[in-house]
KELO-677522 format. One record per atom (N, C-alpha, C, O, CB): residue in three letters; x, y negated, z. Coordinates in steps of 0.05 Angstrom, whole numbers, padded with zeros to 5 digits, always signed. Glycine has a CB too. Example, Ala and Ser with C-alpha at 12.3 -4.5 7.8 and 13.67 -1.06 7.14 Angstrom:
% KELO-677522
ALA+00264+00114+00156;ALA+00246+00090+00156;ALA+00264+00066+00156;ALA+00285+00066+00169;ALA+00226+00089+00181;SER+00257+00045+00142;SER+00273+00021+00143;SER+00258-00001+00157;SER+00268-00023+00161;SER+00282+00012+00114;
% end
This chain:
% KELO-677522
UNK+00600-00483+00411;UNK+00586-00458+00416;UNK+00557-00462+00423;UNK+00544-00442+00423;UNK+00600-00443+00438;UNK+00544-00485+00428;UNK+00525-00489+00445;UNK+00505-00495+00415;UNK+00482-00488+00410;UNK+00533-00515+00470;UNK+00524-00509+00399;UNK+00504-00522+00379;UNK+00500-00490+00365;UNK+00477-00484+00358;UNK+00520-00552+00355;UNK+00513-00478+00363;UNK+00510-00450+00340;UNK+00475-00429+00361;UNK+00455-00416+00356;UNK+00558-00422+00342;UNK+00488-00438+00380;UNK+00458-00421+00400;UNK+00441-00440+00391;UNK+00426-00430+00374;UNK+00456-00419+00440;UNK+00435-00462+00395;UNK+00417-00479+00393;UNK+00399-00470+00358;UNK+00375-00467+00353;UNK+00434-00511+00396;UNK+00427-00470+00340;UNK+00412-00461+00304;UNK+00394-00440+00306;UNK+00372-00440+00294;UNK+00435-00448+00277;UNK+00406-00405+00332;UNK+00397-00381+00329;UNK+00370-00384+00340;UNK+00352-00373+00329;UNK+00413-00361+00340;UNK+00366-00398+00360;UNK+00344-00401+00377;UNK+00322-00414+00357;UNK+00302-00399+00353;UNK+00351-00420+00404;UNK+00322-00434+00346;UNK+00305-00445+00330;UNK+00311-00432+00305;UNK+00300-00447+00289;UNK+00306-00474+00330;UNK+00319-00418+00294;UNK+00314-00394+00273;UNK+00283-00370+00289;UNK+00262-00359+00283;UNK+00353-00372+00269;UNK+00302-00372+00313;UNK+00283-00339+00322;UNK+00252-00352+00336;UNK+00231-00340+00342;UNK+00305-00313+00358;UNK+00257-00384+00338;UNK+00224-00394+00343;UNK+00211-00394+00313;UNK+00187-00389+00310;UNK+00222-00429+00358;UNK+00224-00399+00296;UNK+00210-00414+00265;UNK+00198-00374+00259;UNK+00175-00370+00254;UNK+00246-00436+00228;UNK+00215-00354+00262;UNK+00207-00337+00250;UNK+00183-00329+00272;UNK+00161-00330+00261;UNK+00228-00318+00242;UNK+00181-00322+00295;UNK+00162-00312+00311;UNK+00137-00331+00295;UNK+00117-00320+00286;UNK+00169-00316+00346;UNK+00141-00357+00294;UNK+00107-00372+00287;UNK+00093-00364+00265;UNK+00070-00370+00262;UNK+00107-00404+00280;UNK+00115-00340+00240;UNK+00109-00354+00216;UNK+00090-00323+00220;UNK+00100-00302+00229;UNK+00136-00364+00188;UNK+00060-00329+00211;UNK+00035-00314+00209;UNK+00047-00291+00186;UNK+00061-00294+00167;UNK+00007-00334+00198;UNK+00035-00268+00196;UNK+00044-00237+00182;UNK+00016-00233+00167;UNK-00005-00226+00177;UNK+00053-00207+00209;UNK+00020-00236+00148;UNK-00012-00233+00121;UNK-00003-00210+00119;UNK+00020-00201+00117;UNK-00018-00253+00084;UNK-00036-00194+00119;UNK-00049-00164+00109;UNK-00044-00171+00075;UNK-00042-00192+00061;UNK-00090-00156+00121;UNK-00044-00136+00071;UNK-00049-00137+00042;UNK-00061-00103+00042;UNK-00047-00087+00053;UNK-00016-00145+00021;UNK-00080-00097+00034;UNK-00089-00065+00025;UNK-00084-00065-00002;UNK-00084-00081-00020;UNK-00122-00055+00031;UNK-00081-00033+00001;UNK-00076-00021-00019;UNK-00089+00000-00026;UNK-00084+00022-00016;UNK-00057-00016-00019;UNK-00111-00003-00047;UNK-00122+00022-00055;UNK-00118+00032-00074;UNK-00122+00022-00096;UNK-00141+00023-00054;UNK-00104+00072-00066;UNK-00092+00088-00078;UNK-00075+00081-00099;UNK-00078+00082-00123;UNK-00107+00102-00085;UNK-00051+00070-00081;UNK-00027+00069-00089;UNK-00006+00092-00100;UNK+00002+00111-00086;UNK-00020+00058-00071;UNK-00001+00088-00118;UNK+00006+00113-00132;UNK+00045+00109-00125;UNK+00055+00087-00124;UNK-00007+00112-00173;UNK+00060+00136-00122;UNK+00086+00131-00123;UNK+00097+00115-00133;UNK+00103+00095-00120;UNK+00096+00145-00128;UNK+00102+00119-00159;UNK+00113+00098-00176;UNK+00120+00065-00169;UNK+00140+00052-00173;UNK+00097+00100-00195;UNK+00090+00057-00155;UNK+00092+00031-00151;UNK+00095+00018-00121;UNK+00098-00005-00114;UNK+00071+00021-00163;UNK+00092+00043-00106;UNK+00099+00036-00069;UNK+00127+00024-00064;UNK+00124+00001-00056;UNK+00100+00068-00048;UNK+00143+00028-00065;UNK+00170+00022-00064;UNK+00169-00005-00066;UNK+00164-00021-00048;UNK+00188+00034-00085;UNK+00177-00008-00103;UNK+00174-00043-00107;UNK+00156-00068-00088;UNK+00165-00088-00076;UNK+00159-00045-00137;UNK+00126-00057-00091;UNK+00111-00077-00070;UNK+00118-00072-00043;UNK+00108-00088-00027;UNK+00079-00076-00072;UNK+00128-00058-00034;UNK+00135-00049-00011;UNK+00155-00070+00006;UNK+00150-00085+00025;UNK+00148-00023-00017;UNK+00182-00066-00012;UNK+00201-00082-00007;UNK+00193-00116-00022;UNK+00212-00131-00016;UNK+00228-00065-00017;UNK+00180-00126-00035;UNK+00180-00141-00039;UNK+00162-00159-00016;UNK+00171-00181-00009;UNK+00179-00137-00061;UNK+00135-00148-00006;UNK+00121-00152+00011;UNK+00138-00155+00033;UNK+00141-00176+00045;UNK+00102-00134+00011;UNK+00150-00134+00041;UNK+00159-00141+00064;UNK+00183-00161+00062;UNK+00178-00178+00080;UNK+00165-00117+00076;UNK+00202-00167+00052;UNK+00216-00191+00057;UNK+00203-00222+00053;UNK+00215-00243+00051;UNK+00239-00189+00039;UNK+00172-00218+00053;UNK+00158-00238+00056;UNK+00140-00244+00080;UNK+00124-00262+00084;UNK+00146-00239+00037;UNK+00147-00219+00097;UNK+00128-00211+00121;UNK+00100-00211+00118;UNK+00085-00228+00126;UNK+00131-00227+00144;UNK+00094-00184+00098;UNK+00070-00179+00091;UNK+00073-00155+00111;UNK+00095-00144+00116;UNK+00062-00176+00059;UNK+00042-00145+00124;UNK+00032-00123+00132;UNK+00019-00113+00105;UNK+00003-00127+00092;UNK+00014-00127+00157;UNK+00027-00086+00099;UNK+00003-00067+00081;UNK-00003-00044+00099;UNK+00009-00031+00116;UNK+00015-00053+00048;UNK-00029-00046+00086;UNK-00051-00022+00101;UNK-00058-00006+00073;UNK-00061-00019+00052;UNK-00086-00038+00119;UNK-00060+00018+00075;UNK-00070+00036+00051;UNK-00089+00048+00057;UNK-00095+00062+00077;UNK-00054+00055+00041;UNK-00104+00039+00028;UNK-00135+00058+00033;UNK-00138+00075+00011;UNK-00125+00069-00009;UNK-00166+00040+00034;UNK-00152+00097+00010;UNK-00159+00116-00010;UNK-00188+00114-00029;UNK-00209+00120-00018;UNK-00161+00141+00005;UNK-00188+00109-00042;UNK-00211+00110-00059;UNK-00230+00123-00053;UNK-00237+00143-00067;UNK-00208+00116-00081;UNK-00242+00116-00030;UNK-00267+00132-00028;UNK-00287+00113-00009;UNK-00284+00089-00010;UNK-00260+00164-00015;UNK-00304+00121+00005;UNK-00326+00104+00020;UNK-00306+00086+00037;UNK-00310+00062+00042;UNK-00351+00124+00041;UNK-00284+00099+00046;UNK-00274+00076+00071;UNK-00254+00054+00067;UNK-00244+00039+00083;UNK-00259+00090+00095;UNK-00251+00056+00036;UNK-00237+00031+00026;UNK-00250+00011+00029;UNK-00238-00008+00037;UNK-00230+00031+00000;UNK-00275+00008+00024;UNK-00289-00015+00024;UNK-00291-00032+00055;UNK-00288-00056+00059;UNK-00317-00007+00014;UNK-00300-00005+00079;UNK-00301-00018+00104;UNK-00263-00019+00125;UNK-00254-00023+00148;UNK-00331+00003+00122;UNK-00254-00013+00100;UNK-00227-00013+00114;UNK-00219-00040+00108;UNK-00207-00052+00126;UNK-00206+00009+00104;UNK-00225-00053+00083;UNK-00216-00076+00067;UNK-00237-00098+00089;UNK-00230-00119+00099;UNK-00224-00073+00026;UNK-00257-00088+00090;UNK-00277-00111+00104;UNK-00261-00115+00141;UNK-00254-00134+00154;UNK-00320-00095+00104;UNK-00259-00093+00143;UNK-00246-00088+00180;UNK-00221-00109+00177;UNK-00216-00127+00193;UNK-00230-00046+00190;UNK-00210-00104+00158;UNK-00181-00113+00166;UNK-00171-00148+00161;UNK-00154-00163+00171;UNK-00159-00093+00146;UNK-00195-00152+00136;UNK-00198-00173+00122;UNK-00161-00187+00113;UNK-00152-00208+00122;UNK-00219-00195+00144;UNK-00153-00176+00103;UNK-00139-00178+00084;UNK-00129-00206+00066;UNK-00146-00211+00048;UNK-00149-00162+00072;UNK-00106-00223+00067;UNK-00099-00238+00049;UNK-00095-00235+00018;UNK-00100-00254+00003;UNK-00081-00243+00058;UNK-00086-00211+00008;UNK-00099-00191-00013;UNK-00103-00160-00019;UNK-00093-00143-00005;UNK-00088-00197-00032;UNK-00117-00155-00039;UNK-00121-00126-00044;UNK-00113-00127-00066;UNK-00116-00145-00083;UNK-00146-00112-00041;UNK-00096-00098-00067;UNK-00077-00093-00095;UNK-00099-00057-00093;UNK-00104-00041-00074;UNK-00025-00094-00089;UNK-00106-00058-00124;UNK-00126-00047-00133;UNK-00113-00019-00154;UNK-00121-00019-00177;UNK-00142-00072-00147;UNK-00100-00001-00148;UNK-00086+00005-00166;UNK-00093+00022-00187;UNK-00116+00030-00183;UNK-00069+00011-00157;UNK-00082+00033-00211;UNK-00092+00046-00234;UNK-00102+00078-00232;UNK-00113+00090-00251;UNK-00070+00043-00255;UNK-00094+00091-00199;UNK-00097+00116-00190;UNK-00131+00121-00190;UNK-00142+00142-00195;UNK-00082+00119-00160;UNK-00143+00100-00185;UNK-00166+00099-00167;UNK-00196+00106-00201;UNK-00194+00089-00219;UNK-00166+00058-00144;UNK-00209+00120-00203;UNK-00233+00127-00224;UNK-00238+00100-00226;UNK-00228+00082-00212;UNK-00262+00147-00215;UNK-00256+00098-00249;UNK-00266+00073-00263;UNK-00293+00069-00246;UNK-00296+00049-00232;UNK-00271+00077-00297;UNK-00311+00089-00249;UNK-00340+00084-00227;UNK-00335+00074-00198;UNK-00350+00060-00184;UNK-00357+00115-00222;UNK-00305+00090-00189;UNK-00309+00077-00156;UNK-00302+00044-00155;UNK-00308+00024-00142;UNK-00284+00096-00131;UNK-00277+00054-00184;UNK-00268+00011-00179;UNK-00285-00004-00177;UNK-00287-00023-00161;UNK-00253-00009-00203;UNK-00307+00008-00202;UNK-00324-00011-00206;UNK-00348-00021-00178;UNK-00359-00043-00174;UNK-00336+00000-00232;UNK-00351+00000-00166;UNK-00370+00003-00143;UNK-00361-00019-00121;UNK-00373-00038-00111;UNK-00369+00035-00131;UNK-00332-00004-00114;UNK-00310-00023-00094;UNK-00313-00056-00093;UNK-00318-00072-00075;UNK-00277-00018-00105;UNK-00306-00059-00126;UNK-00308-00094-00132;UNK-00334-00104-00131;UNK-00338-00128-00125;UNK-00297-00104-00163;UNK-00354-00086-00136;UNK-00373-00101-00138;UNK-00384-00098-00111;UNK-00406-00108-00111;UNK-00391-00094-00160;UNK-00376-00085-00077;UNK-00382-00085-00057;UNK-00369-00120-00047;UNK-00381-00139-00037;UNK-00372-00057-00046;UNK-00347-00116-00052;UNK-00329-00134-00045;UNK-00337-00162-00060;UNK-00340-00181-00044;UNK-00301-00123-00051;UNK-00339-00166-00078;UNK-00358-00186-00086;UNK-00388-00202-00084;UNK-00396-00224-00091;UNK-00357-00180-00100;UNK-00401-00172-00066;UNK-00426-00183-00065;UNK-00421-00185-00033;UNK-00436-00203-00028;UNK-00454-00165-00079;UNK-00414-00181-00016;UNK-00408-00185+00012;UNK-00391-00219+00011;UNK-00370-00225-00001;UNK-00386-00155+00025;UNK-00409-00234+00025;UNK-00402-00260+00040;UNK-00366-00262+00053;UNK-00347-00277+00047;UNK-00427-00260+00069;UNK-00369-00240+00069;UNK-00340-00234+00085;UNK-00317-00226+00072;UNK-00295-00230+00081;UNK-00343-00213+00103;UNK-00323-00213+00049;UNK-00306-00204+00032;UNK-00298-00213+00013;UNK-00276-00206+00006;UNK-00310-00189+00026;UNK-00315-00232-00003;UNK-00319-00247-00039;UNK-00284-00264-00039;UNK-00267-00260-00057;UNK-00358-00285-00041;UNK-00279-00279-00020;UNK-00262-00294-00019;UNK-00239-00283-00021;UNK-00222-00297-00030;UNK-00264-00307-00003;UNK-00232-00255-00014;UNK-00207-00244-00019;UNK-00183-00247-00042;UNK-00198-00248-00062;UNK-00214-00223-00018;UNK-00167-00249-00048;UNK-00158-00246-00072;UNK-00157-00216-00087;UNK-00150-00198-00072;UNK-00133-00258-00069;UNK-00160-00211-00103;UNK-00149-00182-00121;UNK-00135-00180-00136;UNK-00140-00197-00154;UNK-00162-00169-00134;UNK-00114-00166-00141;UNK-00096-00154-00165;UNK-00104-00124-00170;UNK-00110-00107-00153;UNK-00062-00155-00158;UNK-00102-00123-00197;UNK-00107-00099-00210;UNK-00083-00089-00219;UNK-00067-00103-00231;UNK-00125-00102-00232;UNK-00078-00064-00214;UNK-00047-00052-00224;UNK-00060-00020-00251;UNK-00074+00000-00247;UNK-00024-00036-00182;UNK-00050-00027-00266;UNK-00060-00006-00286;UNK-00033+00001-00294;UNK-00017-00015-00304;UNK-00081-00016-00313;UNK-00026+00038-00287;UNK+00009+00043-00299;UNK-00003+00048-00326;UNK-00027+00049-00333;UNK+00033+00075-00284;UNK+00022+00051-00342;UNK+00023+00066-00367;UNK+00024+00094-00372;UNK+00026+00108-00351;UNK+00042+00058-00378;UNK+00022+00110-00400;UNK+00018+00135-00395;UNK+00034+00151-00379;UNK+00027+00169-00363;UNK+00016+00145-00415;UNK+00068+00139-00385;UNK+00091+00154-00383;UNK+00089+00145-00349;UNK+00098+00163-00335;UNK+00120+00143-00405;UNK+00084+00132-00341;UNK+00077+00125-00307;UNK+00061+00153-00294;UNK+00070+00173-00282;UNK+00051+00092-00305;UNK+00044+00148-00298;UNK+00026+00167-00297;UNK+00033+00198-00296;UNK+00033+00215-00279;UNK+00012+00161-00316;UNK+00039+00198-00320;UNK+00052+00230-00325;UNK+00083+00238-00308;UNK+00092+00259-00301;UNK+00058+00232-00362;UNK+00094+00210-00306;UNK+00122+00220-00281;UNK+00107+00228-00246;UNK+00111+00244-00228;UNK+00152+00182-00274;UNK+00089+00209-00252;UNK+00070+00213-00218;UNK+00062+00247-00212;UNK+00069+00263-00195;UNK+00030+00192-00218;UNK+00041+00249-00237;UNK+00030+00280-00248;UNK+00055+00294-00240;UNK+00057+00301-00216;UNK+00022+00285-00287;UNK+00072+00297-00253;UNK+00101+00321-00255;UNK+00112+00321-00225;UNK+00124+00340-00214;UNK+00132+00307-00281;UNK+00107+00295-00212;UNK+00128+00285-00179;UNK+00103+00308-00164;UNK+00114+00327-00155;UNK+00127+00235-00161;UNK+00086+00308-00162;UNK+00061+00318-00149;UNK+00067+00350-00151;UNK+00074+00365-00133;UNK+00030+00307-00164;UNK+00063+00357-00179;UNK+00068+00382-00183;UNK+00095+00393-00176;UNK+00096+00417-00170;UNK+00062+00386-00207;UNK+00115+00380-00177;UNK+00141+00388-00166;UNK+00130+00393-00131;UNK+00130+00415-00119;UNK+00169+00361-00173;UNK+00125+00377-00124;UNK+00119+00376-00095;UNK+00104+00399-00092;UNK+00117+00414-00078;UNK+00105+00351-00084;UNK+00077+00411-00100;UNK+00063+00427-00091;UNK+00083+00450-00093;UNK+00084+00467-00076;UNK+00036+00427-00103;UNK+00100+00451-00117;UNK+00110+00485-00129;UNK+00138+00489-00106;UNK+00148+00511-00102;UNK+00124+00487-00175;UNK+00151+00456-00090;UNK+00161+00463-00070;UNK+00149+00483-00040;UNK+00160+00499-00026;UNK+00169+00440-00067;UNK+00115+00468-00040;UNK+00108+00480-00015;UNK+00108+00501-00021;UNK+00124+00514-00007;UNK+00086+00474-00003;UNK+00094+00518-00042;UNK+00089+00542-00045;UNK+00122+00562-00039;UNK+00124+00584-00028;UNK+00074+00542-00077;UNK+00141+00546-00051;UNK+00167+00562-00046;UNK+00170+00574-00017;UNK+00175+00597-00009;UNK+00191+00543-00051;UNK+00164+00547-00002;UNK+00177+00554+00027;UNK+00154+00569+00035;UNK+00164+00587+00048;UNK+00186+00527+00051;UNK+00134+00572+00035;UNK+00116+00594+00045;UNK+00114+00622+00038;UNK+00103+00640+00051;UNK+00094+00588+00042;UNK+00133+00625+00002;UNK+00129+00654+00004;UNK+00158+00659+00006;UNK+00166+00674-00012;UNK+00111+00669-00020;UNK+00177+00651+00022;UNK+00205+00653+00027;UNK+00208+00649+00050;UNK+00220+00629+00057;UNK+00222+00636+00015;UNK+00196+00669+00074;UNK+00207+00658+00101;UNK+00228+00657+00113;UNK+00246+00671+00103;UNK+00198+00664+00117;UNK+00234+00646+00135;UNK+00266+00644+00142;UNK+00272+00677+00161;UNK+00257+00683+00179;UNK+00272+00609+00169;UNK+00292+00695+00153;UNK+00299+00723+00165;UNK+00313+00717+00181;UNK+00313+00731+00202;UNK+00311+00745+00149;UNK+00328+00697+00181;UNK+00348+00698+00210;UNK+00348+00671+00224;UNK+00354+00650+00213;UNK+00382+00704+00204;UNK+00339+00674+00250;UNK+00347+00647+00262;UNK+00369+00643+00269;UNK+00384+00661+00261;UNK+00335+00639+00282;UNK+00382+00621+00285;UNK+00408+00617+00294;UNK+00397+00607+00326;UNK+00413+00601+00344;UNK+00427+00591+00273;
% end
């Protein structure tokens, strides 16, 4: 019994040591959260999500990140702006990047998930509840 505590204990030291790497995500689209999600995490990744706009760049610099996953949601002028911030910054150049570009039919299930969602809110607001309990 002693030796089986002895395996759990040095399991639960090896995991506490093992370093938790950042990863951001800018404008991660449905489709692809899930997958990196769970895959990240059974590797003990932290993800942070940023939005395509001015604070991706100082969010990515703040957090400094093991990588940034770049995804296909985000305009062509800001990517381009983003990478080329992140590239010309000292603190930042070294990062790794992945680029995620969906396909049309990607895209257009995201489009349709969104619009389902909005034509839900609109339901429950012009349907209020008449009876409480």
């Amino acid at each position: 019994m002693t030796d089986t505590k002895r395996f759990d204990d040095a399991a639960e030291s090896s995991e506490v040591t093992t370093p938790v790497q950042k990863v951001v995500v800018v404008d991660g689209g449905i489709e692809m959260l899930g997958g990196l999600e769970a895959m990240l995490h059974a590797q003990r990744y932290q993800m942070v999500f940023a939005q395509s706009n001015d604070l991706a760049y100082s969010q990515i610099k703040k957090a400094q990140p093991n990588l940034v996953v770049l995804c296909g949601g985000i305009e062509q002028v800001e990517a381009s702006q983003l990478l080329t911030m992140l590239k010309l910054d000292p603190d930042t150049r070294g990062i790794p990047l992945l680029t995620y570009m969906p396909d049309q039919k990607e895209r257009e299930l995201e489009a349709e998930l969104l619009r389902l969602e909005a034509e839900e809110d609109v339901l429950m607001l012009s349907h209020p509840a008449r009876r409480m309990n």
